[in-house]
N, C-alpha and C positions, 0 to 999 in steps of 0.2 A: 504493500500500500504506500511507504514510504517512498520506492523506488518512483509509484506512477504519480504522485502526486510531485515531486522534485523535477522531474520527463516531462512534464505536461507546463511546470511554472517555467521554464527553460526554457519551452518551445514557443509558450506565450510570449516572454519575452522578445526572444531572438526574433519570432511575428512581429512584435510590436515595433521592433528596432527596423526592420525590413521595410514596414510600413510608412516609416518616418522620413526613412532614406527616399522609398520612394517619393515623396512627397515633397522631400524638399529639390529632386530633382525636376518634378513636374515644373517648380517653382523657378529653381533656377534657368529650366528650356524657354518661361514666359520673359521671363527677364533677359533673353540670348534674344528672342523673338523682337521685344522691344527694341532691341537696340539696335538690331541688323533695319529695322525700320524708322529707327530716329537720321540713320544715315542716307537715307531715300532720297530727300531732300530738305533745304533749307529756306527755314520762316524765319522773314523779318517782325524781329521783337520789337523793334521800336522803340517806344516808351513802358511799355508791359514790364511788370516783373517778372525773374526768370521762374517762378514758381507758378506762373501761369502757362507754360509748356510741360509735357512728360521730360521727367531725366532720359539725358543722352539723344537728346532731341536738337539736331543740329541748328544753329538758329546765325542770323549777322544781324549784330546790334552793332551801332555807331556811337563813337566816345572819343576821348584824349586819354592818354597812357599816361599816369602819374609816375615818369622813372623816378624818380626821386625817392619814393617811398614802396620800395617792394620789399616782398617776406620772400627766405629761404626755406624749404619743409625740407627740413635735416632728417636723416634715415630713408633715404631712397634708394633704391638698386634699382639698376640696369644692367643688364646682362651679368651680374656677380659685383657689379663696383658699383661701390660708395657714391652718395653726390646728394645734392638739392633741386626740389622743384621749385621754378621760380614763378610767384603767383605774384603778377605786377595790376594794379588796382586799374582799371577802365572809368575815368569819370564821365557820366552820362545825366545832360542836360536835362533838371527836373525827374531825376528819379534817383534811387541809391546809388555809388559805385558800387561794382562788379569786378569781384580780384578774376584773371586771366593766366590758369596755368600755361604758359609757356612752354616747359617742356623742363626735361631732365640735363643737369651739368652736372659734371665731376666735380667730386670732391678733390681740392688742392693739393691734400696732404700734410694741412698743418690745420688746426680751428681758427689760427692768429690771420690767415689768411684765406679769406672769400676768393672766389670764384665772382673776373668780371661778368656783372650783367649791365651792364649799363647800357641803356637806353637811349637813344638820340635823334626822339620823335618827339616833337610839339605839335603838330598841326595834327585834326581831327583823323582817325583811320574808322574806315570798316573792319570792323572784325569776327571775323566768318569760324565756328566750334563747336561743342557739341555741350551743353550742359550736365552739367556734373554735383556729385555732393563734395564737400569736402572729406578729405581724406580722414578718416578717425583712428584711432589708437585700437589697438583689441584689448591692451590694459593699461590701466591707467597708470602705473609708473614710466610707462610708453611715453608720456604726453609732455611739454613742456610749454609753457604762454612765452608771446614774444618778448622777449627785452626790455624795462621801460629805459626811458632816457632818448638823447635825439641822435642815437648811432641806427644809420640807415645804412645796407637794405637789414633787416630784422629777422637773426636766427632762430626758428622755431620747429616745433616736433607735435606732429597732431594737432593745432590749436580749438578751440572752440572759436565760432565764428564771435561770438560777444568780445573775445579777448582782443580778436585781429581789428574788432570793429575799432574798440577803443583804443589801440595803439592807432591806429590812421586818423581816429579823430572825425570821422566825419561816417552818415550813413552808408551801410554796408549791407548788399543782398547776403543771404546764407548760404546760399549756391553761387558756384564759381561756372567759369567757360575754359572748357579744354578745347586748346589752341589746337585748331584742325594741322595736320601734319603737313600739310603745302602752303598757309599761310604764311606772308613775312613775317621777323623779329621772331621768332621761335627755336628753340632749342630742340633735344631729342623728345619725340613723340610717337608711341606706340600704344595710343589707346586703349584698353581690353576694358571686360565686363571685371571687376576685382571678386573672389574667390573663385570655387573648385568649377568648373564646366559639370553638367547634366548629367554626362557619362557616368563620370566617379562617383555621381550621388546614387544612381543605378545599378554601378556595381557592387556598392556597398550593401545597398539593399538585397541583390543578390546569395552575395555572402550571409549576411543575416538570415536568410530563408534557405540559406543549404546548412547552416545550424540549425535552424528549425525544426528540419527535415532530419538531420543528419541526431538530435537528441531523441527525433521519432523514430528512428532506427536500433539505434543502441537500448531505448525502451523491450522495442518488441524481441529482438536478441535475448535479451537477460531474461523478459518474459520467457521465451520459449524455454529456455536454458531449466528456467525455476520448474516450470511444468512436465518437465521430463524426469527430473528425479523424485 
């Protein structure tokens, strides 16, 4: 009794975890779906906030580039190496600015020394990307706020957008624009959806139900096993 009772919580389990798996892959194939369709084509946002588009929804709004005041998001890789994204602030006439990932730089090699980004646009541009969240921490010793004091551009890890708001001083969307990869002024850019692809959640799930099966097996074995003697 104890054996089918422990066979059976196992199996439910290992169900249940299956079930989960799948699910979050359904989840993550609508989010692969969105996105391959935010690239379709591009909406002029205009005056709108970015939060009245779906994320990763390509979009060209019109601003000035504040070089002066950009943030560094320290802990980036690309291809295995170190660097920062450079999120440079887009001011736009009569609505909040809108920080603008640029793209990925190398790290220098020292903290003492940044990586030039320097900027040497004044006059108004189009800027054509795809809307994005900011990037979050998975823990929060992960995270760091920018710097205060008037040292620009501003090393940070994770921020919360309230924190970048108040360092710029001025209002701030909570969504940012990743800089389409053929746009000018842009660094490395290789866009992806951020965690695991659909696949992995599927196979997970997989596995979970050949435990499942595989505790329903070893049940019936020891059954037969007990019943013979």
């Amino acid at each position: 009794m104890a054996l089918t009772l422990l066979m059976a919580a196992l199996a439910a389990i290992f169900g249940l975890l299956g079930h989960w798996q799948w699910r979050l892959g359904q989840q993550r194939a609508a989010q692969y779906a969105r996105f391959e369709r935010g690239a379709a084509h591009v909406l002029a946002l205009g005056g709108a906030p970015l939060r009245s588009v779906p994320l990763y929804q390509r979009i060209s709004v019109r601003g000035r580039y504040d070089g002066a005041h950009q943030f560094l998001l320290d802990n980036s890789i690309h291809d295995g190496a170190d660097g920062y994204e450079v999120l440079t602030p887009l001011l736009r006439p009569g609505a909040p600015a809108v920080l603008v990932d640029r793209g990925w730089v190398a790290f220098t090699g020292s903290r003492s020394q940044l990586p030039d980004t320097h900027l040497a646009v004044s006059d108004p541009v189009t800027v054509i990307g795809r809307v994005g969240p900011l990037p979050a921490a998975g823990l929060s010793f992960g995270r760091a706020p920018p710097p205060p004091g008037p040292q620009w551009p501003k090393v940070t890890s994770f921020p919360r957008a309230a924190e970048l708001r108040t360092a710029l001083g001025r209002p701030l969307a909570t969504r940012i624009i990743l800089l389409d990869p053929a746009a000018a002024h842009g660094y490395v850019r290789t866009w992806t959806l951020p965690g695991m692809p659909a696949l992995e959640n599927w196979g997970y799930a997989i596995q979970w139900w050949a435990f499942a099966l595989t505790a329903g097996v070893i049940w019936l074995v020891l059954s037969l096993r007990r019943s013979r003697r």
